[in-house]
N, C-alpha and C positions, 0 to 999 in steps of 0.2 A: 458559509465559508468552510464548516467541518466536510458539507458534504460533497463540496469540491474540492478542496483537500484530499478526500475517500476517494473519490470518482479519478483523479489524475494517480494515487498511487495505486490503483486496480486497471488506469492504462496502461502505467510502464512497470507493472507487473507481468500482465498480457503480451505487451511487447518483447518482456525477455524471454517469457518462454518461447514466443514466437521465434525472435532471432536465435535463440539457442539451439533449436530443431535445424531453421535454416541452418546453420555455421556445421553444425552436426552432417550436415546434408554434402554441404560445400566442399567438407573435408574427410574425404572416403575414409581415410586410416588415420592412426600415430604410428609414426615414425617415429626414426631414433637417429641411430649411427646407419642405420639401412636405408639407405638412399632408394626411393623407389619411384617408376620411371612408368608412366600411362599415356604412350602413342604421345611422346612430345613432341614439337616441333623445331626445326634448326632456324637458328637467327642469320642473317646474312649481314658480316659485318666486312669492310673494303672487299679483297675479292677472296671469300671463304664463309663457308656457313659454318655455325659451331651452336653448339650448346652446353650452358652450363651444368655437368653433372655435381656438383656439391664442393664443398670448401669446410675443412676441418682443420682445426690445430694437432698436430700426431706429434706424441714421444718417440723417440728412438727404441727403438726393440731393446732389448734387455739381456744381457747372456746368462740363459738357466737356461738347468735341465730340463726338456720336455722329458713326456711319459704318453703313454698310450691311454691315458685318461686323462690328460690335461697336455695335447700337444699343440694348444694356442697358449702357453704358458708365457708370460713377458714377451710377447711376439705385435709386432706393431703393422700393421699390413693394410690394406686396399684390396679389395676383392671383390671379380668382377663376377654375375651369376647373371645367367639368363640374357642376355645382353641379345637383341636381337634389332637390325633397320630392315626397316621395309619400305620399299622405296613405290611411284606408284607403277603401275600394268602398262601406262605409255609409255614410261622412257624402257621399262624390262621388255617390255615387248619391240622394242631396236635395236636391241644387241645381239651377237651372232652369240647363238647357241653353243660353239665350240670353243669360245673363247672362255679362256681360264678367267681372268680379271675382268670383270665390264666397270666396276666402281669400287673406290677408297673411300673409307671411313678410318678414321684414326683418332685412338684416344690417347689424349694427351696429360701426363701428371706431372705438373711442375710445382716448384715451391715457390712461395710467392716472391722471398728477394733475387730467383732467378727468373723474372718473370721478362725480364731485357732480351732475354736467351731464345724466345719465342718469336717469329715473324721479322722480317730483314731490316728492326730499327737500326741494327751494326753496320746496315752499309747505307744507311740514310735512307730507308725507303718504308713506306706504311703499309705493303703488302705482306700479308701473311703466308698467303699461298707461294711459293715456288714462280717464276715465270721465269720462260724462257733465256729473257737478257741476265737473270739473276744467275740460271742457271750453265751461264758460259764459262764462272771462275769455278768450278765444277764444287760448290756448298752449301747445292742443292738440287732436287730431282722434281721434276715437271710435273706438277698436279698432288704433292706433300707438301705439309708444312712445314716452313723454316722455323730449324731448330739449331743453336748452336750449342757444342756438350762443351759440360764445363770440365775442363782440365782435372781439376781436384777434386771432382765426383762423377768419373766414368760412367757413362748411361745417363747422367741425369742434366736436362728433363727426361722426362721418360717415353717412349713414344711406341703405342702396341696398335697394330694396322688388323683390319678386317675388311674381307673384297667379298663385291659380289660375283658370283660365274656364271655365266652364260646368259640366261632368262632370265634368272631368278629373282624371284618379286621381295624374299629374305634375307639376308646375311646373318647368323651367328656367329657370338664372340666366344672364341673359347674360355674356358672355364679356367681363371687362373687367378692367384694372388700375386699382387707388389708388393714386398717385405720394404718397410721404411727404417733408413739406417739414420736417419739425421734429424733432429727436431728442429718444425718448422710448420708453419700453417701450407697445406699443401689444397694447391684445384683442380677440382677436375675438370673438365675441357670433350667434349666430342668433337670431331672438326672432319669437313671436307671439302675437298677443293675444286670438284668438278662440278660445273654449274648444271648437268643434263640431270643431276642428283635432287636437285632441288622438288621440295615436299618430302625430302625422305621422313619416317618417323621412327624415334628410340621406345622401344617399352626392356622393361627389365628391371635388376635394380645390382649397388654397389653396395657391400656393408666394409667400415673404415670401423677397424679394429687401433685401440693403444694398449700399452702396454699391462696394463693392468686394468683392461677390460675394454668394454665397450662405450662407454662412456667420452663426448666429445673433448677435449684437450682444454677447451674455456670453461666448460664446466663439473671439471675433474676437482679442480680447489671447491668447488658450491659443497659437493655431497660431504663432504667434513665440515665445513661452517654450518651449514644444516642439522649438522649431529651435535656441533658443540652447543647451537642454539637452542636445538631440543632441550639438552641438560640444564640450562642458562636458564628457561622459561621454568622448565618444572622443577628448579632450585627457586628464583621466583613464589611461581605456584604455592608450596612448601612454606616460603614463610608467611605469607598473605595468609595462608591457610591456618596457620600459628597463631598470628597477628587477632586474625578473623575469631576463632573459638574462643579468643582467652577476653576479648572484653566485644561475646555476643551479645550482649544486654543495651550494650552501648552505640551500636552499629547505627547506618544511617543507609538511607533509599540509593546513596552516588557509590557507598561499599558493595552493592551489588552486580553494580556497571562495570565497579573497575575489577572483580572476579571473573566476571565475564569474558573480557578483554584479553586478560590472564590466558583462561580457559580456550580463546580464541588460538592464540597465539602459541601455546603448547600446542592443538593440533594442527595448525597451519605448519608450521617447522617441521615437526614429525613427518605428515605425508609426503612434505617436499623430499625429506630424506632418502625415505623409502621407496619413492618415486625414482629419486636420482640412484639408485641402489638397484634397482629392477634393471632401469633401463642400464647401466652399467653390468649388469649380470646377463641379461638376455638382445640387449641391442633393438627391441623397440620397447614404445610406452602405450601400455593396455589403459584402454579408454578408461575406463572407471577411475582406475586411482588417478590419472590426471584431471580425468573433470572434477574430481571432488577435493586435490590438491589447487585448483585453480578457482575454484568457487569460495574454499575456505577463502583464500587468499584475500580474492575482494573482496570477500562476507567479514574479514578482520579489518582489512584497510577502511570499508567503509566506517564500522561499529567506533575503531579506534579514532575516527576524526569525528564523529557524531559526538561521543565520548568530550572530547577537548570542546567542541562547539557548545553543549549544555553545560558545561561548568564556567567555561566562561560568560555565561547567560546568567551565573548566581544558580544555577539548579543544587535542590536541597541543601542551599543558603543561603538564598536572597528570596526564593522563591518556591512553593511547591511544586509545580510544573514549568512546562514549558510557555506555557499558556498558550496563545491567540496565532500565536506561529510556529505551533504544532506541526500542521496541514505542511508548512513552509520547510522546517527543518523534514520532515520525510517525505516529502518531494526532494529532497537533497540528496538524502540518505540512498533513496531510489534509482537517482539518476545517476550517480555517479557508482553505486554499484553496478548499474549494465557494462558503463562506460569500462571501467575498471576490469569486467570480466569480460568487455569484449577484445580488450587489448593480452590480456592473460590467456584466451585461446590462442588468439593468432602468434602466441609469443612460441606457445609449448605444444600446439597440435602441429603435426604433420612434418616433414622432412626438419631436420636441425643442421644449420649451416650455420657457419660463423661467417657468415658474413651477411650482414642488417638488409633489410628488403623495406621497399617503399611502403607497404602498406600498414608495418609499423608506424614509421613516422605519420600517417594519415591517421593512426588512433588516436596516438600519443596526444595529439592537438587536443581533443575535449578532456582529456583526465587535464590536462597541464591547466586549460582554462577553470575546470572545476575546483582545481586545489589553487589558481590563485583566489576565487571570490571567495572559497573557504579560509581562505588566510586574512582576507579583507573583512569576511563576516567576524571571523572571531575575535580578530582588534579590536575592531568596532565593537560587538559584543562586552568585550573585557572592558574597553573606557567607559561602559557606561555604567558597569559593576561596580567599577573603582569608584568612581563620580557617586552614586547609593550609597556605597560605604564612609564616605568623608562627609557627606552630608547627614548622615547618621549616627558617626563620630562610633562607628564599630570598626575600632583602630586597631583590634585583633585578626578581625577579618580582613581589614584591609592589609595590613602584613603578610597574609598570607597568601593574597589576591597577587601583592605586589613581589613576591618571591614566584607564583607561577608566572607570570606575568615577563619575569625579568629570563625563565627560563626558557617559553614559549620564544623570546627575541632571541636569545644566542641561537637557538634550534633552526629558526629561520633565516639567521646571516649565515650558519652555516649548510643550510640548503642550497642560498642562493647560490655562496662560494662553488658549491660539489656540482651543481646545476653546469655555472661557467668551466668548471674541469671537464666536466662530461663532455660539453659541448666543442671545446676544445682538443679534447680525447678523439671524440668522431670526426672531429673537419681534421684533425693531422694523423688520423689512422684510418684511412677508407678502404683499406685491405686488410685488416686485421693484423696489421706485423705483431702489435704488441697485444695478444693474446692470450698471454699468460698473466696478465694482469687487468684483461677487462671483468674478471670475477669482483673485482672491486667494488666495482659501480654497484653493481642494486643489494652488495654486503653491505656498504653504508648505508642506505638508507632502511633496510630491515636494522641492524646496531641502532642508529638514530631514533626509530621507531620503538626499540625495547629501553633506551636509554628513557624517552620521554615518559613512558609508561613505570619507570622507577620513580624518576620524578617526584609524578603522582600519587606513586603509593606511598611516598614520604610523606610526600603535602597532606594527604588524606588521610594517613595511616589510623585503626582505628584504635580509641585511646578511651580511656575512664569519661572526657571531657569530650569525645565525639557528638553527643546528641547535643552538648551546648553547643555547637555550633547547627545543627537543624534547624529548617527553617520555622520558626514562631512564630503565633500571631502578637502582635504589636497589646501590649499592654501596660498599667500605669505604674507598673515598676521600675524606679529608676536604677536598678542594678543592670548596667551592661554587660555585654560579655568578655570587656575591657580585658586585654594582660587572659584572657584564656585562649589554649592553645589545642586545636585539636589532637595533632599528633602529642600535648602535652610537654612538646621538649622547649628547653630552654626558656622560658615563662615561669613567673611563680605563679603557681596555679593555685595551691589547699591556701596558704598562708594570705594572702589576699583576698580571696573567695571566705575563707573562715573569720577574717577579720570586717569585713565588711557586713556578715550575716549580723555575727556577736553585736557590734556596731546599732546595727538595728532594731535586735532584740533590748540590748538594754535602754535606747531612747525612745522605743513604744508605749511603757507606763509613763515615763517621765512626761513626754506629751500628752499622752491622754490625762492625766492630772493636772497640767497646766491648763489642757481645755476647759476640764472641772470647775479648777479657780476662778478663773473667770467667768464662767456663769453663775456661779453662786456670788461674787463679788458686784453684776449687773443686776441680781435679783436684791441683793441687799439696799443697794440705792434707791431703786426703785419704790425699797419699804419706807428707808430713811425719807422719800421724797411725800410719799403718802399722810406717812406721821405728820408734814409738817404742815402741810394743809388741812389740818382739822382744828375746829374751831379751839380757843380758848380756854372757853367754857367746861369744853366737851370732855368730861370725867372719862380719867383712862385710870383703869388698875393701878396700884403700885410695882412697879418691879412690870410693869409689861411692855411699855413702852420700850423700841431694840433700840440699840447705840445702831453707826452708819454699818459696822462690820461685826455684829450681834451673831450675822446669818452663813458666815464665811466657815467652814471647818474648822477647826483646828490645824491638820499638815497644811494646811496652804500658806499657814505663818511660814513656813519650813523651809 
């Protein structure tokens, strides 16, 4: 069993690095707030082809002073670079050479609650493009997109057109920024309306600037809870660490796990930080600190639910190991770290849109499955600790079993509650209107995750009485470790522990002297019994002959 055990955690070892390579393969760059653009293709939706250039939450520009060293100061903008369609050699090679315009391409920026404003739903109609009949009440021109500007924010949507002339198999966009005066999640859009355009393709790329830096508008709140978390942990860290030195004599095999955790967790936070701090500073994220911010990530999520899974197994106190399903917990541990880190690439490599993409949800599914039979394991798990501990009437440990026990359940009703918000969150916000508060969602469950790991350091904390709780072998003493307390708190601990020792020392002679008496009191009889079977006759000394209790000590009168 160990060596299949061995053999399946050196497959889906092999496997990840394999898929790591491929996913490395799959995904040329990181991206950022730089939107970048490889020969895409246009999608054909009623009668128009578009393509999504990206989707960001943007602040409103800011009024400061620029300067010649910082003239992207508070300035909140879209910016187009390089922007180039290339359409194919058959349809450019139909067009008359002299002609100025042979084809439109037009990008489009709107904000999402003017997204109405877009294509002729105003006059009851599902066409996007322009057509003829539309364009007889003259509020609209043949072969653009229906646009209607809003009153109260002159130019906006926004609409910047680029043609191709004559032959030409290229079109360039010129080089320009959109300044954003209004905050709101804003998309980008490429769009064109002549069908003979079709196969054209975009390379280039956008970078969507806010106000105070590069960094996307959902995850502008992260890089601060990040930094408060760093602190949070190595505050943490700090007293564990306190905790830890002042009774190391006393420590136990599970004080090492949950340092660890610690230790996890302090740098998990930190890289996310600095990560989100990079790319906020320079507008993309440089492969390394992300792989290694995303690796911590699931290298912690996993340790941290490993972690709660052997303790609730009774590990270093109900049992030395894990025992016989060893093989089983790290096949777990394995699998659900790939899972874990394969959802954490596709989360943080490569373009960043706010707005969710299918191939998320297609991760999501096995983490979600692994953390329900993980939650099912460790019940399970925990009832049958408890169940050990009541049948062994270790009513200390079972207190203590039964306060994680009670904490592990709120933790889980309230997952499930955040779970139904989430999922409610998604199905009534499929455009990200409310973006300024989806930073919520995975701030709660990193909180939740440092909350539980408090917990623990309470429940476990190490204390003068920590190694009474280690786990022992079974011996004929009958001093439990009743009414002791690892963390020491709230328990009388010396006073019962010292009265029950004193207790035993002074009824050790007592006992063992009552042993005594009685065997000199069964050897005495036994003489009495002999005496009295001898003959008559038979001459005994004077004064030799024993009485029945001749033979007893003296203290045994006592």
């Amino acid at each position: 069993m160990r060596d299949r055990g061995s053999c399946s955690v050196m497959v889906c070892s092999y496997g990840y690095i394999i898929g790591t390579m491929l996913m490395s393969y799959w995904i040329n760059g990181v991206g950022g707030s730089i939107h970048e653009y490889k020969s895409e293709a246009f999608i054909p939706r009623f009668n128009s082809f578009f393509f999504h250039g990206g989707s960001e939450g943007l602040y409103a520009s800011k009024v400061l002073d620029t300067t010649d060293d910082k003239p992207l100061n508070g300035k909140s903008f879209i910016r187009f670079e390089s922007i180039t369609f290339r359409r194919t050699k058959e349809v450019a090679s139909k067009q008359n050479e002299m002609q100025r315009s042979t084809g439109l391409v037009e990008a489009i920026i709107v904000e999402v609650k003017e997204r109405d404003k877009i294509g002729g739903a105003y006059q009851n109609s599902n066409a996007i493009c322009c057509t003829p009949a539309l364009a007889n009440d003259g509020s609209c021109k043949v072969g653009e997109v229906i646009i209607r500007q809003d009153p109260d924010n002159p130019g906006w949507p926004k609409r910047i057109q680029t043609s191709f002339e004559g032959k030409n198999e290229d079109a360039k966009m010129v080089l320009q920024a959109v300044e954003i005066n209004k905050t709101g999640m804003y998309y980008l859009y490429f769009m064109f309306c002549d069908p003979q355009l079709k196969g054209t393709l975009i390379s280039g790329r956008t970078v969507w600037r806010n106000p105070e830096g590069y960094l996307p508008g959902k995850m502008t709140p992260l890089m601060t809870f990040y930094g408060f978390m760093s602190l949070v942990y190595l505050v943490l860290g700090l007293l564990w660490f306190l905790w830890f030195v002042q009774y190391c004599k006393d420590t136990i095999q599970l004080h090492y796990h949950i340092s660890a955790v610690i230790g996890l967790g302090m740098c998990e936070m930190t890289l996310w930080f600095f990560e989100y701090a990079n790319l906020n500073a320079t507008g993309s994220r440089p492969m390394g600190i992300t792989l290694w911010a995303v690796t911590f990530s699931a290298f912690k999520k996993t340790v941290s639910r490993l972690l709660l899974l052997v303790v609730s197994m009774g590990y270093g106190v109900m049992r030395p190991t894990v025992g016989a399903i060893t093989s089983k917990v790290l096949f777990f541990g394995v699998t659900y770290f790939v899972a874990s880190e394969a959802l954490e690439l596709v989360e943080h490599l490569g373009n960043i849109n706010d707005f969710s993409g299918n191939a998320r949800v297609f991760l999501v599914l096995p983490v979600s499955v692994l953390d329900a039979c993980f939650i099912l394991w460790m019940f399970s798990s925990l009832s049958d600790t408890l169940e050990k501990l009541l049948i062994r009437r270790s009513m200390a440990k079972l207190a203590l079993y039964r306060k994680f026990t009670n904490s592990l359940a709120v933790s889980v009703l309230f997952s499930v509650a955040w779970i139904g918000y989430e999922l409610y969150f998604n199905a009534s916000d499929p455009l990200s209107e409310l973006w300024q508060r989806a930073w919520i969602i995975p701030a709660f469950w990193t909180m939740l995750a440092y909350i539980l790991l408090v917990v623990i350091c309470i429940l476990w904390a190490p204390s003068n009485n920590a190694t009474r709780y280690a786990y022992l072998e079974e011996s004929g003493d009958d001093l439990d470790e009743e009414g002791i307390s690892l963390s020491g708190n709230g328990v009388k601990v010396a006073t019962e522990l010292e009265t029950k020792l004193e207790r035993k020392e002074r009824m050790a002679p007592i006992q063992l002297q009552q042993i005594m008496c009685l065997g000199w009191e069964k050897i005495s009889r036994r003489a009495s019994e002999n005496d009295a079977c001898l003959p008559s006759n038979h001459s005994i000394p004077h004064g030799s002959r024993s009485s029945p209790f001749s033979l007893i000590p003296p203290d045994c009168y006592v």
